[in-house]
C-alpha positions as CSV (number, residue, x, y, z in Angstrom):
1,X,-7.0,-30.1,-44.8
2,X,-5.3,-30.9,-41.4
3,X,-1.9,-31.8,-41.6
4,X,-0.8,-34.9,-40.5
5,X,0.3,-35.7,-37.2
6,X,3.9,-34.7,-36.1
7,X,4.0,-36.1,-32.6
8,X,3.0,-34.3,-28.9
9,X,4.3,-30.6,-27.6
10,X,4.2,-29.4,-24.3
11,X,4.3,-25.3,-24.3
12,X,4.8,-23.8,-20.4
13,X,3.7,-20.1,-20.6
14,X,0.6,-18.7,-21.2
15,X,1.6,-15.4,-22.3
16,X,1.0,-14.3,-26.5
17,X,4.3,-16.2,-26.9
18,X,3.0,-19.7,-25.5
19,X,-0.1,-18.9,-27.2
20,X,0.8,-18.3,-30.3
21,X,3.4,-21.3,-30.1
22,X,0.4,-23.7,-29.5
23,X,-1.2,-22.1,-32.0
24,X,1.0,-22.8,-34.7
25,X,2.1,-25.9,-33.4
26,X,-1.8,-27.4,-33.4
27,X,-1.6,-26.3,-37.4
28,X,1.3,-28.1,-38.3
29,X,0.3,-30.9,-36.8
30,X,0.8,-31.4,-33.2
31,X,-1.2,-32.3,-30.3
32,X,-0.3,-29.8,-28.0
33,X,-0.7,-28.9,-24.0
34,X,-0.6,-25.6,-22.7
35,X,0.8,-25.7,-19.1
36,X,0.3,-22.0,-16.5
37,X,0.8,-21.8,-13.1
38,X,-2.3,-19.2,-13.0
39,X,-5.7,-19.8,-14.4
40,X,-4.9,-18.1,-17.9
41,X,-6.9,-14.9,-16.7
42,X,-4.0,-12.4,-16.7
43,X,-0.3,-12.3,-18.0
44,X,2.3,-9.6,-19.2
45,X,0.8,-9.1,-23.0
46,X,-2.8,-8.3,-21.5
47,X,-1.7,-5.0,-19.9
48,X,0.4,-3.8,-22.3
49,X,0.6,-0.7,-24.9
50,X,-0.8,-3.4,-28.1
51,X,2.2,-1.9,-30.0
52,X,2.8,-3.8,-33.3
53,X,6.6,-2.5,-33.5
54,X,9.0,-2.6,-36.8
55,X,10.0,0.7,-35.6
56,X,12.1,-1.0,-32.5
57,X,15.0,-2.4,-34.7
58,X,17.4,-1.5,-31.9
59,X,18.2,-3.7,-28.9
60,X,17.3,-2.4,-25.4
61,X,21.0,-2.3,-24.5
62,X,21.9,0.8,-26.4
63,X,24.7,3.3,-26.3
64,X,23.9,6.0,-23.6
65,X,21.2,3.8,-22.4
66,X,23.5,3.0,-19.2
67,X,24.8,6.7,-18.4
68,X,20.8,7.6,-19.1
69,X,20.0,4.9,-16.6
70,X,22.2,5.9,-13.8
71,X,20.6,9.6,-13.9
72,X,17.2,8.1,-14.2
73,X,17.9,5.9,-10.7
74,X,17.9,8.9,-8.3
75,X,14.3,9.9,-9.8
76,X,11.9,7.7,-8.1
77,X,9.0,9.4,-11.1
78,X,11.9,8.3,-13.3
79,X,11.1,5.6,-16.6
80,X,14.0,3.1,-15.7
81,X,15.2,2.0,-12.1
82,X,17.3,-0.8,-10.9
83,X,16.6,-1.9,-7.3
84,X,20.1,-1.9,-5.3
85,X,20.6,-5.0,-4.2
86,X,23.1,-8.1,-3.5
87,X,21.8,-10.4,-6.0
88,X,24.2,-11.9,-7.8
89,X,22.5,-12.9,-11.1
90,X,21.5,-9.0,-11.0
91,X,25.4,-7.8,-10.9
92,X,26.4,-10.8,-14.0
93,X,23.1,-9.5,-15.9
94,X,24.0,-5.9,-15.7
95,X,27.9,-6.6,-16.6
96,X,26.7,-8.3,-19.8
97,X,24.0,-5.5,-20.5
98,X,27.0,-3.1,-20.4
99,X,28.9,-5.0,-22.9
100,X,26.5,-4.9,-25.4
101,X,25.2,-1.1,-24.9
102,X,27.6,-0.3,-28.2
103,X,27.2,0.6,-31.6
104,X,28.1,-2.2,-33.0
105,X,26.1,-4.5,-31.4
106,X,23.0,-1.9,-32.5
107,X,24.2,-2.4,-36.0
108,X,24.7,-6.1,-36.0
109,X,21.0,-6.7,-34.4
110,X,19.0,-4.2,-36.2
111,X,18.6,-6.3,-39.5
112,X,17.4,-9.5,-37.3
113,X,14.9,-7.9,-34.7
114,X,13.5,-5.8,-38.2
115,X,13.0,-9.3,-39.8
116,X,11.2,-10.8,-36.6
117,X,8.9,-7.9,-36.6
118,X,8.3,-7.5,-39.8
119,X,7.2,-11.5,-40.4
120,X,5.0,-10.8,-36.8
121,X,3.3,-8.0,-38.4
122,X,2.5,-10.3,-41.8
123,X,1.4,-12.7,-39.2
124,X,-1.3,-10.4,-37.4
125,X,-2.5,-9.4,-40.5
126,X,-3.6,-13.6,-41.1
127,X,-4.3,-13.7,-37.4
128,X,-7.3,-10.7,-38.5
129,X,-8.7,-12.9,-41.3
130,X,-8.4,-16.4,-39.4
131,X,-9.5,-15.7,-35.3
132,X,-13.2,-15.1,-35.2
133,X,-13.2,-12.4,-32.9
134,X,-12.2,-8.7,-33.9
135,X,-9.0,-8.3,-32.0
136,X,-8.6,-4.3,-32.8
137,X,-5.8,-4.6,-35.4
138,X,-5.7,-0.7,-37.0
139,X,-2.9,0.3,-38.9
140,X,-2.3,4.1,-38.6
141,X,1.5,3.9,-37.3
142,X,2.9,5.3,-34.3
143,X,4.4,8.6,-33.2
144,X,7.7,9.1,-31.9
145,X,6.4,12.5,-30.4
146,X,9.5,14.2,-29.1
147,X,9.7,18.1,-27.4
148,X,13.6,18.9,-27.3
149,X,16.7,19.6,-30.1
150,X,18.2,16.6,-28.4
151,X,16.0,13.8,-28.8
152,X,14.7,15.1,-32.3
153,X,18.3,14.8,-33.3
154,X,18.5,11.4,-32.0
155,X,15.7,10.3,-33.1
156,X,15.8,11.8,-37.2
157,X,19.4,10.1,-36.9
158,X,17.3,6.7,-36.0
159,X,14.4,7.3,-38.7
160,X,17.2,7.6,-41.4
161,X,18.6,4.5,-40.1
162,X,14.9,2.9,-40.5
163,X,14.5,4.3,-43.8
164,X,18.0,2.7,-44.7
165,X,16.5,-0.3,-43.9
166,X,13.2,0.0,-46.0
167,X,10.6,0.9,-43.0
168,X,8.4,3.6,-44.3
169,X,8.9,6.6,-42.2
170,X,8.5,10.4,-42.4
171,X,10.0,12.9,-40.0
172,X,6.8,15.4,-39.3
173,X,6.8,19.4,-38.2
174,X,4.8,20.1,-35.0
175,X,2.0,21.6,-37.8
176,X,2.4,18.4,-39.8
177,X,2.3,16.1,-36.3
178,X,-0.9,18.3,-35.2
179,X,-2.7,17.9,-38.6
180,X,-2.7,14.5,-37.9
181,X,-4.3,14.4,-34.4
182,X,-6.8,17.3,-35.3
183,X,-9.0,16.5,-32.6
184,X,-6.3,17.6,-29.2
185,X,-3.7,19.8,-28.9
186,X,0.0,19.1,-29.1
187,X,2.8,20.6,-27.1
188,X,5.6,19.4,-29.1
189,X,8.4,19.9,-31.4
190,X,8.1,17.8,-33.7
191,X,7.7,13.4,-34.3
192,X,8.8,10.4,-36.2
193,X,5.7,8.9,-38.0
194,X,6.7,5.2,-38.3
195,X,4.2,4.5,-40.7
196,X,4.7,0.8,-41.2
197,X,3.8,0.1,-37.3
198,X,0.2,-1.1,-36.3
199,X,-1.9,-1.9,-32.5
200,X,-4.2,-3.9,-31.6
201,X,-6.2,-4.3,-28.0
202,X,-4.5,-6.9,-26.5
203,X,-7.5,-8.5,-24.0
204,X,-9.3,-9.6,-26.8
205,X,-6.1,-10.6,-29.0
206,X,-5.7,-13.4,-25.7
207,X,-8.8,-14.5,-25.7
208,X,-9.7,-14.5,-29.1
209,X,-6.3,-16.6,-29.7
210,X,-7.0,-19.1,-26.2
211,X,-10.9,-19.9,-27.5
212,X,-9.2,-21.0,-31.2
213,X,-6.8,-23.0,-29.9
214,X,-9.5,-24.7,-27.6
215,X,-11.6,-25.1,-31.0
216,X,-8.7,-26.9,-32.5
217,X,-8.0,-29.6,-29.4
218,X,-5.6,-27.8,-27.4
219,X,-5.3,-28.6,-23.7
220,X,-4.9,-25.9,-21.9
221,X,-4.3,-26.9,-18.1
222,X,-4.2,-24.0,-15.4
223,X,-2.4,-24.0,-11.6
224,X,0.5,-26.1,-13.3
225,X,2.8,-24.5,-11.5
226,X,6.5,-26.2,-13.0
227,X,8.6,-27.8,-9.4
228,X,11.1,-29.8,-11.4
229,X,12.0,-31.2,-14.5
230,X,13.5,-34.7,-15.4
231,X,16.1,-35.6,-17.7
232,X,17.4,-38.7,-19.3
233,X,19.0,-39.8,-22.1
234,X,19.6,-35.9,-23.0
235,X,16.0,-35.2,-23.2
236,X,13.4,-33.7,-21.1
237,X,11.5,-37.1,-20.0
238,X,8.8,-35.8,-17.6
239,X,7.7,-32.3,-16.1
240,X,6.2,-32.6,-12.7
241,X,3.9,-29.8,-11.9
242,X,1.5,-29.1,-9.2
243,X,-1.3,-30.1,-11.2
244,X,1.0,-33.8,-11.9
245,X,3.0,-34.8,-14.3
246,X,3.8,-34.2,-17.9
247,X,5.3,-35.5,-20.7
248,X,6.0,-34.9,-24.6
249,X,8.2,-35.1,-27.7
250,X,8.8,-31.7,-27.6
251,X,8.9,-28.9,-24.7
252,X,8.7,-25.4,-25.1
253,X,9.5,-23.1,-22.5
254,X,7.5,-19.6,-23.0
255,X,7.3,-19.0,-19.5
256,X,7.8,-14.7,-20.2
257,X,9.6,-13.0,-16.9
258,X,10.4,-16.7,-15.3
259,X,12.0,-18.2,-18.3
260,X,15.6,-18.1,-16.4
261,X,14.2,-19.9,-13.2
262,X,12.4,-22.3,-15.6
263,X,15.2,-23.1,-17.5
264,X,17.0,-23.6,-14.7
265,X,15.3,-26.4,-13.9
266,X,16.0,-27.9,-17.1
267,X,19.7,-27.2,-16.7
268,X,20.1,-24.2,-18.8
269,X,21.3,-20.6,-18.2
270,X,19.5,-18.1,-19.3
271,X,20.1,-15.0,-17.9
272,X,16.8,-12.7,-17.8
273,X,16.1,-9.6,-15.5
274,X,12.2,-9.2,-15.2
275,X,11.1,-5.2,-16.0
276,X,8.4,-4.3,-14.0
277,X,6.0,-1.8,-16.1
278,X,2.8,-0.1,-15.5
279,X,-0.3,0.7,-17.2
280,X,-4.0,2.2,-16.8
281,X,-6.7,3.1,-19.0
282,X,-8.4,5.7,-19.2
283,X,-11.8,7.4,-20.9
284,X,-10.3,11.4,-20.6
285,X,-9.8,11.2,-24.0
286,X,-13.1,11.1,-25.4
287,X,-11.7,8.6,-28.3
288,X,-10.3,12.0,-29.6
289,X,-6.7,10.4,-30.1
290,X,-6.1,8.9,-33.5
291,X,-2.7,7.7,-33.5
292,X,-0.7,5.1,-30.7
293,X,2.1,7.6,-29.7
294,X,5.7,7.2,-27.5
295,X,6.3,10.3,-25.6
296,X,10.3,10.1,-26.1
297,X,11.3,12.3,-23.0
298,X,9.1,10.6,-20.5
299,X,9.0,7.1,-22.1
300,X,5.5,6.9,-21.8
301,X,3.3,5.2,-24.4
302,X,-0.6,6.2,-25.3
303,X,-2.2,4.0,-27.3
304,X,-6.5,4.3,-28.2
305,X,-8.1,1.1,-27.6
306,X,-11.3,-0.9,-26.7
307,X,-12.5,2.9,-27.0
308,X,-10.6,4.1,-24.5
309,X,-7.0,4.8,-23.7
310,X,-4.0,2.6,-22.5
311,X,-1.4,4.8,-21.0
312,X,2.2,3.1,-19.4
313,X,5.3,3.2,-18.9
314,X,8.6,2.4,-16.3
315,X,11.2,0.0,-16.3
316,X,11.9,-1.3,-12.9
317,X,14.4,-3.6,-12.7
318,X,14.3,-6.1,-9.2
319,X,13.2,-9.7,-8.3
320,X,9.6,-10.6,-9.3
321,X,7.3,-8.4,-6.8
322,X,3.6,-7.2,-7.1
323,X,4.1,-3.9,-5.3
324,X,2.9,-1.0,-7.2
325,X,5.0,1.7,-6.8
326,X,2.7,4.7,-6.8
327,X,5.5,7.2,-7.5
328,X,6.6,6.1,-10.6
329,X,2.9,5.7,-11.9
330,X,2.5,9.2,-10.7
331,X,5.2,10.3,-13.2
332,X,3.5,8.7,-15.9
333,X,0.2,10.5,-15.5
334,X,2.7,13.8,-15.0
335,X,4.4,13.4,-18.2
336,X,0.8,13.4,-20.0
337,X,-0.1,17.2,-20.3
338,X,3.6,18.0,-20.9
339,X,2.6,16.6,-24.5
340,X,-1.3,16.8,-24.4
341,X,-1.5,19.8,-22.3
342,X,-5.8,19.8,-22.1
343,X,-5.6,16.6,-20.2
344,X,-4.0,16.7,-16.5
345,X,-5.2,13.1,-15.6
346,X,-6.0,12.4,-11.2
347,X,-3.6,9.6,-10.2
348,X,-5.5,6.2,-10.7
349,X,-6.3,4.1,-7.7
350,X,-3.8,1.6,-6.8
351,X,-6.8,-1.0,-8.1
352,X,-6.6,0.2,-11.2
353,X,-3.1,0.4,-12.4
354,X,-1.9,-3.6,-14.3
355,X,1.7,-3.9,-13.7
356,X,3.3,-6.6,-15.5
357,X,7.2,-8.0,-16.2
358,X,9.1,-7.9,-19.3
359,X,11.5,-10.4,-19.7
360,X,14.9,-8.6,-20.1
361,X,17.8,-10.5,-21.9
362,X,21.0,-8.5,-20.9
363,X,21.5,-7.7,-24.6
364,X,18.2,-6.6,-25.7
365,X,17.5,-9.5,-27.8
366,X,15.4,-12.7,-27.5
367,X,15.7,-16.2,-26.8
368,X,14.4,-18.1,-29.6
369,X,15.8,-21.5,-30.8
370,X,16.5,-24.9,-30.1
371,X,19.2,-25.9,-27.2
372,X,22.0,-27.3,-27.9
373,X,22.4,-29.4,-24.6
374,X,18.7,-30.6,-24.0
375,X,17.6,-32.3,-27.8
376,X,14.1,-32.0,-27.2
377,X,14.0,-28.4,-25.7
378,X,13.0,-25.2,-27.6
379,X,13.3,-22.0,-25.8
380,X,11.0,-19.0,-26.7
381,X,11.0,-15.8,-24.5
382,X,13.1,-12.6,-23.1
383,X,11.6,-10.4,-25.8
384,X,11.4,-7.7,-23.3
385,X,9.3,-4.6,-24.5
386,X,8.8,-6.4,-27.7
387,X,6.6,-9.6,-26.5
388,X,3.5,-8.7,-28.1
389,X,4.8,-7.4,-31.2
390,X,6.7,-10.4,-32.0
391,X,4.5,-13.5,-30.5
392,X,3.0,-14.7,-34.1
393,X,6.5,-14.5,-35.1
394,X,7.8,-16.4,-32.2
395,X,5.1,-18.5,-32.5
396,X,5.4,-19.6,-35.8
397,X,9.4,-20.0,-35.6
398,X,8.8,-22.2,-32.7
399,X,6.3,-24.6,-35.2
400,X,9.1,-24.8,-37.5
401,X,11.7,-25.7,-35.1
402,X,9.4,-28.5,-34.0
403,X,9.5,-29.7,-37.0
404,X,13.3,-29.4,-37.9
405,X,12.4,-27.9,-40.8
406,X,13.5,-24.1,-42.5
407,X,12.5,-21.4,-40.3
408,X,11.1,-18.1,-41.9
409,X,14.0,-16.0,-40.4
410,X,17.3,-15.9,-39.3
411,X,17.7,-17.0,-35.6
412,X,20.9,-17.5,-35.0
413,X,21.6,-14.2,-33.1
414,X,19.0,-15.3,-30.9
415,X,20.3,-18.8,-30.1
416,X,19.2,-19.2,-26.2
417,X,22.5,-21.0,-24.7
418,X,24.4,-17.7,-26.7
419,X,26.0,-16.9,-22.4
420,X,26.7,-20.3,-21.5
């Protein structure tokens, strides 16, 4: 039985957080338009690792995250690299990351990013039984493969933390790791098995999820590029795009790595650093590799999909740009036999490599509420590495704030005007 009719929603962002917004929306009742300034053929959460993640119950901005950072900049194979430069919203962004890269801040997070991933993962596991098409949803965990003393100290330290908080985890041997890829050979120490983790292949999760909303009456308009915003009365009245003008009860702004210039235009800061990360697949494998696995040195994740292999990595921090950086795609293919030593990869042609931007909040946690200042505004994004693996959860949140109802988690540590 439809539900009845709660009033009209605008959603700007075509990414698997707009998408799963409209989704839920169009079930609880809303007519709803989904606004892109492409044509809906490409977006951050179709290149990524498909990573279904209540393992990553700590915020980007960690301790030793900055002081790892700083050595990492003068690598240019590094994972992470901030672009010098003058911009001011870079230098206010990277003050407030460094305020929040502390322990406590870790420990006050954890619980809420564990719920939001935890009701995602619930959520996917619907999503399998109510989209038509197979979106690759396998549940075998993912391996925290790590070669030093160091990081294996870290990292038990975080899998007793996970445990702690009732994820199902087991700290492996390198015999117990290999036993469980049987079919290639492992050069490491040792690996966290976060058991309760999932993947999926994310091309046919977007599609899959576009054609259902289309089945349900969603509009989905593409080239509508947002130029400005008016507001009135303390409401968003009309947003004028280059494909015209737009109008709704609510608006909700999923707009992924352009969320801050979006909401600027509605008159909200939101500070948000766009992460620049790479990815290529690859057939080397032979579908020999069972398990989705992070290769904690190199911060490189492998995941088998589609029958192949997604392999990325990086975090480059710099204005929005669509130069690929060969370099630092170079040290992802590098770090690959120094775990999986049969397979020394050629670099990939320039044509092949995705890049795509994560949407970095300067504390590692998303934007996901209603504002305060704009009454008809919700504000769903900055999820940074975590944008796949909590869409149906951002999605679903976003239906209930619609409708001013309970929401299934605890958002208030997420409230989006939290740096005004």
């Amino acid at each position: 039985m439809a539900s009845p009719f709660q009033g009209t929603a605008l959603v700007i962002g075509s990414g698997i957080i707009g998408l799963a917004s409209a989704y839920y929306l169009i079930k609880a009742g809303w007519k709803v338009t989904l606004l892109d300034k492409g044509d809906f053929s490409d977006n951050c959460s179709y290149g990524n690792a498909g990573m279904i993640v209540p393992s990553h119950f700590t915020p980007m901005a960690a301790p030793g995250i900055v002081a790892q950072g700083i050595k990492w900049m003068f690598n240019s194979r590094s994972p992470f690299y901030v672009k010098p430069t003058l911009s001011r919203s870079l230098a206010s962004w990277g003050l407030k990351f460094i305020k929040h890269a502390n322990e406590h801040h870790v420990t006050r997070s954890a619980p809420h990013l564990l719920a939001l991933n935890n009701l995602s993962k619930d959520l996917y596991d619907a999503l399998a039984d109510e989209l038509s098409e197979d979106f690759g949803l396998t549940h075998r965990g993912i391996l925290m493969l790590y070669k030093t003393e160091k990081t294996a100290e870290e990292e038990i330290h975080l899998a007793e933390q996970a445990k702690a908080l009732g994820l199902d985890v087991a700290v492996l041997t390198r015999e117990a790791v290999q036993a469980l890829e049987p079919d290639v050979q492992l050069d490491v120490l040792g690996a966290v098995h976060y058991r309760s983790d999932a993947h999926l292949y994310p091309p046919a999760l977007i599609g899959a999820l576009t054609e259902r909303i289309k089945q349900l009456g969603g509009t989905l308009v593409p080239h509508a590029e947002v130029v400005s915003m008016t507001r009135s009365g303390g409401k968003i009245t009309e947003v004028m795009t280059t494909s015209g003008g737009f109008s709704a009860d609510t608006i909700v702004l999923a707009a992924g790595a352009w969320l801050q210039e979006l909401a600027k235009k509605a008159g909200l800061s939101i500070p948000l650093m766009p992460g620049k990360g790479y990815s290529f697949m690859t057939d080397a494998f032979g579908g020999k590799v069972r398990h989705p696995a992070l290769l904690l040195e190199a911060r490189v994740a492998l995941t088998p999909m589609g029958g192949k292999v997604r392999v990325g990595g990086t975090m480059e921090l710099a204005a929005i740009n669509h130069r690929v950086n060969m370099r630092r795609v170079e040290g992802i293919v590098n770090a690959l036999p120094e775990y999986y030593p049969e397979y020394r990869l050629p670099v990939p042609d320039e044509q092949a490599v995705w890049h795509g931007f994560r949407p970095c909040s300067p504390d590692g946690l998303p934007y996901l509420g209603r504002s305060t200042t704009v009454s008809n505004l919700i504000v769903a994004g900055g999820m940074g590495m975590m944008g796949l693996s909590l869409g149906p959860a951002a999605g679903k949140l976003v239906s209930e704030l619609a409708h001013r109802g309970t929401t299934s988690a605890d958002i208030a540590a997420f409230a989006p005007e939290r740096f005004h």
